[in-house]
N, C-alpha and C positions, 0 to 999 in steps of 0.2 A: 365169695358168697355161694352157698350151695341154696337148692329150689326147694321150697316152704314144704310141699307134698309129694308125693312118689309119682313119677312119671305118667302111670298106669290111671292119676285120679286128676288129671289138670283141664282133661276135656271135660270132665261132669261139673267138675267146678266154676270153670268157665263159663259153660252151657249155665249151669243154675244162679249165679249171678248177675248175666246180663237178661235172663229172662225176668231174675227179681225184679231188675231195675226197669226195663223196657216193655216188658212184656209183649215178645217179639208175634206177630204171625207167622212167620219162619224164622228159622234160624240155625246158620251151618257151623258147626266149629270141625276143623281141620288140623289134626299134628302134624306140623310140617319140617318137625325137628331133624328128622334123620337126612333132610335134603343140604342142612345145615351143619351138620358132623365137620368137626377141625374147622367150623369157624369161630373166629376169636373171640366173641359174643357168646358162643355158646359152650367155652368151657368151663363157665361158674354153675354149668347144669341148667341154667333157666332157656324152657322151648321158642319156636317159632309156632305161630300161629295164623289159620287162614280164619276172620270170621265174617259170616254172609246175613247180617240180620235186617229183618223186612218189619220194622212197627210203625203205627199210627203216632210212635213218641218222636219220630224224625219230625214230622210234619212242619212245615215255616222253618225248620232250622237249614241251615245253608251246609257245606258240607262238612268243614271245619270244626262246628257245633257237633255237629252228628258223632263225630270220629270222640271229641270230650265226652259225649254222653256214654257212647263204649267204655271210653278207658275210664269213667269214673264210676260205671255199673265194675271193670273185674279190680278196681281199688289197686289195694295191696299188693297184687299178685302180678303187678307191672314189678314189684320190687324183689320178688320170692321166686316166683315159678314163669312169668314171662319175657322173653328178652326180646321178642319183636311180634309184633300185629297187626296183620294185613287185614284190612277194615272196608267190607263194603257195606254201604247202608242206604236202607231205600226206604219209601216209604209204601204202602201198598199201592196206589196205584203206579207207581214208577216202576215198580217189579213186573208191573202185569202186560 
């Protein structure tokens, strides 16, 4: 399997997806693919990723929840362009 988009577009995509979904007050996305180079994961071309999102949609969810509502905000892109996502999520005041 090769990754759905060019290298170059998976942080905007990322980024504009889970902002759809969550509508973060911050939020970091990180390529962290090249620290991953010749791992076996990462030779079907799909990246690593760091993501740091702070919304009021975590709220009452516990952290398990939180991490589902990431990966069902970038969907598809767990199957195309992501091969691993490192997921912090907070809520505003647990950021602050």
């Amino acid at each position: 399997m090769s990754g759905g988009l060019p290298r170059e577009q998976r942080v905007p995509a990322i980024r504009a997806a889970i902002e759809g979904a969550l509508a973060p007050v911050s939020l970091s996305v990180e390529d962290d693919s090249a620290r991953h180079a010749g791992h076996a994961g990462a030779r079907d071309g799909r990246g690593h990723f760091n993501v740091e999102v702070v919304s009021d949609a975590f709220r009452g969810l516990a952290p398990l929840a939180r991490h589902r509502r990431v990966y069902d905000a970038v969907g598809a892109m767990m199957e195309t362009d992501i091969h691993a996502l490192s997921i912090v999520a907070r809520t505003p005041e647990e950021a602050d």
